[in-house]
N, C-alpha and C positions, 0 to 999 in steps of 0.2 A: 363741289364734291364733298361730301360727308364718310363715308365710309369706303375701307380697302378691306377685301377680305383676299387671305394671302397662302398659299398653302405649303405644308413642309412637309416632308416625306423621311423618315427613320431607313437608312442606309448603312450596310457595312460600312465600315471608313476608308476611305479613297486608297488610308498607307497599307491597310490588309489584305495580303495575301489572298486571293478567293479562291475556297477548296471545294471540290465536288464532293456528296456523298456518295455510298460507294454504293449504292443502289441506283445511282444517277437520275433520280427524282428531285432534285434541285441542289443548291451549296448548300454546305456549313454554315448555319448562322449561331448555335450554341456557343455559350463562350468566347464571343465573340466580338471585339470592338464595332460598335456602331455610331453613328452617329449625323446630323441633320444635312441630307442632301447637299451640296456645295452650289448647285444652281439655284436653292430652295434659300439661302441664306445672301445667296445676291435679289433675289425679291425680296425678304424679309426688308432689307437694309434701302430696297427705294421704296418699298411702304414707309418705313420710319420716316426718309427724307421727305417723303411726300406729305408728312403730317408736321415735318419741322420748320416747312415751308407755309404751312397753314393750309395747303393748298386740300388736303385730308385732315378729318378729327380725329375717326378715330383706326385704329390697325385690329384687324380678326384676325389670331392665328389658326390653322387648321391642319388638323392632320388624319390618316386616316390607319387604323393598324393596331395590333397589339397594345397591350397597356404600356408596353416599352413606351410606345410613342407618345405618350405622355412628356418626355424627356425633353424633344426638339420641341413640344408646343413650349416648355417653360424655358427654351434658351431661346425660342425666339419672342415670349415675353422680358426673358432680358437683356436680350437688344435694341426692344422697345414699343413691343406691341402689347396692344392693352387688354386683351383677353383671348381665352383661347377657345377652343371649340375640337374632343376627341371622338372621332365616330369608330368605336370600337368594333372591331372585324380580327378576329385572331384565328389560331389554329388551322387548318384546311380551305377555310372559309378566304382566311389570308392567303395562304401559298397560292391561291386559284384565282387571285382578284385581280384585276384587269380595269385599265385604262378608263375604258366605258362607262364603269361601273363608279372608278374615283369622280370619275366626269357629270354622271347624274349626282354623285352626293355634291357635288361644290356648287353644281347649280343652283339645285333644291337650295343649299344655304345659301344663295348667293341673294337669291327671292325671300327668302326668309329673314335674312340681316337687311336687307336693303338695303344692300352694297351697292358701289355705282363705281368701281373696279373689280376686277380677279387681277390677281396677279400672281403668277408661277413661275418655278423654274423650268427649260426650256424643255429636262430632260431628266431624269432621275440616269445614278449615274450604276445601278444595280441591274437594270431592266433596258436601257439606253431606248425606250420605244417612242419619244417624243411626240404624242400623240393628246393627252392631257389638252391643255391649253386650248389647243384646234378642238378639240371636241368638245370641253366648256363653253365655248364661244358657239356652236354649231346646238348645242341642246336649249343654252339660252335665246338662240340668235341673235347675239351682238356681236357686235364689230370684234375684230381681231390683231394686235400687234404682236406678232410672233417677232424671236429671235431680236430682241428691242437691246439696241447698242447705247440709247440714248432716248429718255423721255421729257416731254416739254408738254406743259399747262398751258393752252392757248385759248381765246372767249368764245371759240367755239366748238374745243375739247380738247383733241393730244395729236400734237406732232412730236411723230416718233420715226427715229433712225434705226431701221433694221442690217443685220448683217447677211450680208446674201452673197452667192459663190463669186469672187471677184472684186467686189465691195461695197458697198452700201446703197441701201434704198431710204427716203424719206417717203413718209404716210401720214397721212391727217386720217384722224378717226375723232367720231363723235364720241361722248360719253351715257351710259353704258357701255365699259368695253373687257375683254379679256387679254391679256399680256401674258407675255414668256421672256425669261429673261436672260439674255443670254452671257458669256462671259467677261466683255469688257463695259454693262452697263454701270459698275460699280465695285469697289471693293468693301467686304463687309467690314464690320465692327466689332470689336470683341467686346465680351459681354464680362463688365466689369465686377467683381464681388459684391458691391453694396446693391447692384442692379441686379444679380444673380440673387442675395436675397428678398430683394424687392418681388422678384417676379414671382415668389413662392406664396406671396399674396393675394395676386392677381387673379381675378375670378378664370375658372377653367370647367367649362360644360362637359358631360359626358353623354352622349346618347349612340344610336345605333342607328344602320342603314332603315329597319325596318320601321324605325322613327320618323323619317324623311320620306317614307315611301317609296324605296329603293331596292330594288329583286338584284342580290349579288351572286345568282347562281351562277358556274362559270360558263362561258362562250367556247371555250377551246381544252385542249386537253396536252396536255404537257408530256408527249412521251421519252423522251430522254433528252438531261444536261449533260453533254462533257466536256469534257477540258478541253480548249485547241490542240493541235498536235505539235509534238516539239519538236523546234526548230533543229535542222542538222549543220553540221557542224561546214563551217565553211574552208577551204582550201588555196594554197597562193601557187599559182600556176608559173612557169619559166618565163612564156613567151604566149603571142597571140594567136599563134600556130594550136598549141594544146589546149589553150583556152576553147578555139573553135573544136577543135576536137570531144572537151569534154562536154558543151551543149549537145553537140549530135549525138552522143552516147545517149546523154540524157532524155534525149527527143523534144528537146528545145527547141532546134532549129531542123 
C-alpha cells in the first residue's frame, strides 16, 4: 500500500450551540466557531498510524468547501499528513452540496493520486447523512469497510472489525478499498506547536470541482430548517392512579 487519501470536512464545533436563521434556509454559521469534523480526525489519525507502521507512505488530506477549509486541511497536516489537497466550492454552490457530489470529487481524486485507501469519517456531525463513504466505494467500485472499530493489514489486504447494532462484525476486504471510521477505531492526536508550524509548509493544492470533471448542481432543494420543538416541562405525580390518569388525558393510552 502506498498511498491514503483521507478526507476532512469544516464543521461548526461539537461545543456550539446550533442556531437557526431566522428565514430558516439553513444555521448560523457567521461568527462562528468551526472546526475539523470529530469523525474526520479519528481517520486522519489511522491514516497517520497506517504510515507509522510503514504499512502507508504517504497521507493526502482532503477537503472540500469554502477557503475556511483550508484550516482542518493544515490541522490535519499537523497531525501528520503529508500534503493536502482543497477543492474549493463556497457560497450557494456550498449550502447546496451534497453527499453525491463530495463522493464523485474524492473519487476522481482517488484515481488521480493513486491511492489505494479512502478513508473517512463515518458521518459528519453537521449534516449526520452518513452516506459519503458507501458512495465513494459505489462510484469507484471498491470494496467497502463501513463503521471500522478496528483495522488490520493482512497479505491479502484488511481485516476489519465493524460496529453493528448489537456488536461487532469482522470483514476481510481486498485492497483498493473505501473505510468509514467510526468512533472507538482510535483516539486522535493533538497537534503539537512545532508540528502546527511545520504543517504551514507542507504543500496544499487548490483546485475546483470543475477541475475533476465534476457537475455540483444540486439534487434536492432545501425548503425549510427548524429547530426541534421544546421539550415541556415534566411533572411528579402522587400515585399510580393519576399517573394513569394523566396518560389518558393525554391520549397515550
Amino acid at each position: 500500500m502506498s498511498r491514503v487519501l483521507v478526507g476532512v470536512k469544516r464543521v461548526i464545533d461539537y461545543a456550539v450551540k446550533v442556531r437557526v436563521k431566522p428565514d430558516k434556509t439553513g444555521v448560523v454559521t457567521e461568527g462562528v466557531k468551526h472546526s475539523m469534523n470529530p469523525f474526520d480526525e479519528i481517520a486522519v489519525e489511522e491514516a497517520i498510524k497506517l504510515k507509522e507502521k510503514k504499512i502507508a507512505t504517504e497521507v493526502i488530506a482532503v477537503s472540500v468547501g469554502p477557503t475556511q477549509s483550508q484550516e482542518v486541511i493544515r490541522t490535519a497536516l499537523a497531525m501528520g499528513a503529508d500534503r493536502g489537497v482543497h477543492v474549493e466550492v463556497s457560497g450557494k454552490d456550498y449550502d447546496l452540496l451534497q453527499p453525491i457530489h463530495v463522493s464523485k470529487i474524492l473519487a476522481k481524486l482517488a484515481l488521480d493520486e493513486k491511492a489505494d485507501l479512502v478513508i473517512l469519517g463515518k458521518q459528519a456531525i453537521d449534516d449526520d447523512s452518513n452516506q459519503t463513504a458507501q458512495m465513494t466505494a459505489a462510484v469507484l467500485d471498491w470494496p467497502q469497510g463501513t463503521f471500522c472499530n478496528k483495522v488490520e493489514k493482512t497479505d491479502a489486504g484488511l481485516t476489519i472489525t465493524r460496529e453493528i447494532d448489537g456488536g461487532l462484525e469482522v470483514i476481510k476486504t481486498k485492497i483498493p478499498a473505501v473505510l468509514s471510521a467510526d468512533l472507538r477505531l482510535n483516539t486522535p492526536r493533538y497537534a503539537t506547536l512545532p508540528n502546527i508550524m511545520k504543517a504551514k509548509k507542507k504543500p496544499l493544492k487548490k483546485i475546483t470541482p470543475k477541475d475533476l470533471g465534476v457537475d455540483t448542481a444540486p439534487r434536492i432543494e432545501v425548503v425549510s430548517v427548524e429547530e426541534p420543538p421544546v421539550r415541556q416541562a415534566g411533572a411528579v405525580v402522587p400515585d399510580v392512579d393519576t399517573l394513569v390518569g394523566k396518560l389518558k388525558e393525554g391520549g397515550h393510552i
